[in-house]
N, C-alpha and C positions, 0 to 999 in steps of 0.2 A: 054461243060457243058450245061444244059437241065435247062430253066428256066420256062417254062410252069405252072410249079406248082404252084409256085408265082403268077402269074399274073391271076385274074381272072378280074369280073366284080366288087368287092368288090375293093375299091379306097384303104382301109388302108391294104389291103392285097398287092397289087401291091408296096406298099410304103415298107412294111415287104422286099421285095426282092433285096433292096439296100445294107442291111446289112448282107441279108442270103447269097446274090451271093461271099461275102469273109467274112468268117467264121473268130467267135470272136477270134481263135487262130491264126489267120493270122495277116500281118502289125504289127507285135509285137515291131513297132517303138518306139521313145520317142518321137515322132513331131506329131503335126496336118497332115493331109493329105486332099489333093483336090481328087474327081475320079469324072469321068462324064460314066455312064454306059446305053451303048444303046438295049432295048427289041427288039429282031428279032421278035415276035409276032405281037409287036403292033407299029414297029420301030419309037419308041418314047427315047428321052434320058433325065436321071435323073440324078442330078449331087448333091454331098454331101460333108461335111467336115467332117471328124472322126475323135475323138481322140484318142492318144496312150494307151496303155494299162499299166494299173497301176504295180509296182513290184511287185514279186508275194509275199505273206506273208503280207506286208503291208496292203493293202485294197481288198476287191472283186471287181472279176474281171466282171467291170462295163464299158462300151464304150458309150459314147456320140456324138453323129450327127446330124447336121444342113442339112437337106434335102430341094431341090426344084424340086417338080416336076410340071409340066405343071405351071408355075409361082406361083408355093403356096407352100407358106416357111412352115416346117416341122421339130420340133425336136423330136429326138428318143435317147431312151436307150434302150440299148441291154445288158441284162446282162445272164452270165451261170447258173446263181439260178432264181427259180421260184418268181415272183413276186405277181401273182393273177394269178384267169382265164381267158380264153379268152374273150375279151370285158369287163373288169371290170375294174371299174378305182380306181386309189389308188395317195395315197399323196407321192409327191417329193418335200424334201425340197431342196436349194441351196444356196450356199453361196462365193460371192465374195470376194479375201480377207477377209477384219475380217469386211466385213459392214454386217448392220443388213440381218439376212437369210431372206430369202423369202419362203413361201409355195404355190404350185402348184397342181392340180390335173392333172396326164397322163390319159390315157386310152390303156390298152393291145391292141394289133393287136387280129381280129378276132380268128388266125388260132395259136397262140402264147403265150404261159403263163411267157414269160420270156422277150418278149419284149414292149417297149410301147413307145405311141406318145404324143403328140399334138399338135393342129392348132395353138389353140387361144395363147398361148407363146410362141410360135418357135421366134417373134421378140423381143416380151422383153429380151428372154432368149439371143439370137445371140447379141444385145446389149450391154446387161450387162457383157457378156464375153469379149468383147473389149476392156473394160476400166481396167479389170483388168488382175492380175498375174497368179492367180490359181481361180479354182473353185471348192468346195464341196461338194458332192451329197451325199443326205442321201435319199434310198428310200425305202420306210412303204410298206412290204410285208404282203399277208393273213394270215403268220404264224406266223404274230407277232413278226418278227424280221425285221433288219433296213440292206438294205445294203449298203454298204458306198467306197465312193472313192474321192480322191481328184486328182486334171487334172488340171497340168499346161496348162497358156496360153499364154506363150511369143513367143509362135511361131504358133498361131490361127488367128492372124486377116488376111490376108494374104487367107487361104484357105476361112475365113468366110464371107469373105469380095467377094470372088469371086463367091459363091454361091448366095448370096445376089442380087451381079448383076443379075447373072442369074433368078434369081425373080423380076428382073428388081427394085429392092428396095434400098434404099445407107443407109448407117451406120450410126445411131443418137446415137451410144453408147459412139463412142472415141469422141464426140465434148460437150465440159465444155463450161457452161458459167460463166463466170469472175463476183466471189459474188461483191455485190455491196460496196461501198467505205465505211465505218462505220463511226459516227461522234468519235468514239474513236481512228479509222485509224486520223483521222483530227487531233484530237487536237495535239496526239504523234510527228506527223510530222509538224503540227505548232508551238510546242515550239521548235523545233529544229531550226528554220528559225531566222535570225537578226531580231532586231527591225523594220529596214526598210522594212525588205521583210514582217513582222508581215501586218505594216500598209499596202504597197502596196495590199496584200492579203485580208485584211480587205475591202481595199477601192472595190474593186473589187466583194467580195462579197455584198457590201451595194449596187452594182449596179443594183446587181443581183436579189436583195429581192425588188428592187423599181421598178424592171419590170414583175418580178413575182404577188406586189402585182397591178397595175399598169392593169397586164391581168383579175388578180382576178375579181378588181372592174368592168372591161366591162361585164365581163363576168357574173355579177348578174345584171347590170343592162340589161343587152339583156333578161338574164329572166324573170326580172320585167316584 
């Protein structure tokens, strides 16, 4: 197969050729998928995670990819309906599980009215998939209509995570940090404790407020 076409001196056209070189009716998988695909022109290799393609009837038929090329993370959609013109950019909305949607602006490949990228959220976007199940895409076409599909993720971190590396970048999606203690967490679980354990706990904390305030006072008079 003859790739030439693809590839010029235009960078998001070169990027277009990841997801042209195996057509949106191919991989008619249910899983994520890893490919690392290397240009005899420029013998450079670009490696991507695709998603499955949605049931037919269900949603349109919409594909999502995490690309890295030359270490610059890349998300693309690629769908069989016109989205804008070439070089035009339009809104995508997304949506993780049921947390609040996000809106994005893409922008079409040069030579393409049906496909489109971005730089600036390729990591938001790869992040936010990690944390969760599924994800929903709605995207605002010139004809004023919405296309839409939703793509499971239980089985994406894995390819997303290995592109990733290969943009030499690690995962900040899948890692939570543990919300802080509540004084309402406190009380619940202090009236639960014996008398004894009440006081001990008490005493404990009084030691705690006399070395807190204890810092306070040095700490204005060093201002003073």
């Amino acid at each position: 197969m003859k790739h030439s076409r693809f590839f010029g001196n235009n960078t998001p056209t070169t990027l277009l050729a990841l997801l042209m070189i195996c057509p949106l009716n191919t991989w008619a998988d249910n899983t994520w998928s890893y490919h690392r695909i290397s240009d005899d022109l420029t013998n450079r290799t670009y490696s991507f995670a695709q998603s499955p393609l949605p049931r037919r009837g269900l949603y349109d038929n919409i594909r999502l990819g995490i690309v890295c090329k030359e270490t610059k993370l890349q998300v693309v959609i690629d769908a069989e309906s016109l989205i804008a013109s070439q070089g035009s950019r339009f809104d995508v909305e997304y949506q993780i599980d049921k947390k609040i949607p996000v809106t994005i602006q893409m922008k079409t490949f040069p030579d393409s009215k049906r496909k489109g990228y971005s730089d600036e959220f390729a990591k938001q976007i790869a992040d936010d998939m990690l944390t969760g199940q599924a994800i929903f895409i709605r995207v605002n076409t010139m004809l004023r209509t919405v296309l839409s599909n939703s793509i499971p993720l239980d089985n994406a971190a894995e390819p997303i995570n290995h592109v990733l590396a290969d943009c030499s970048l690690s995962s900040s999606g899948n890692v939570t940090s543990e919300p802080a203690y509540s004084l309402t967490e406190f009380e619940q679980e202090f009236g639960k404790l014996s008398l004894e354990q009440q006081q001990q706990v008490l005493a404990k904390i009084k030691k705690i407020m006399m070395e807190v305030r204890k810092c306070s006072c040095s700490e204005q008079i060093d201002w003073g």
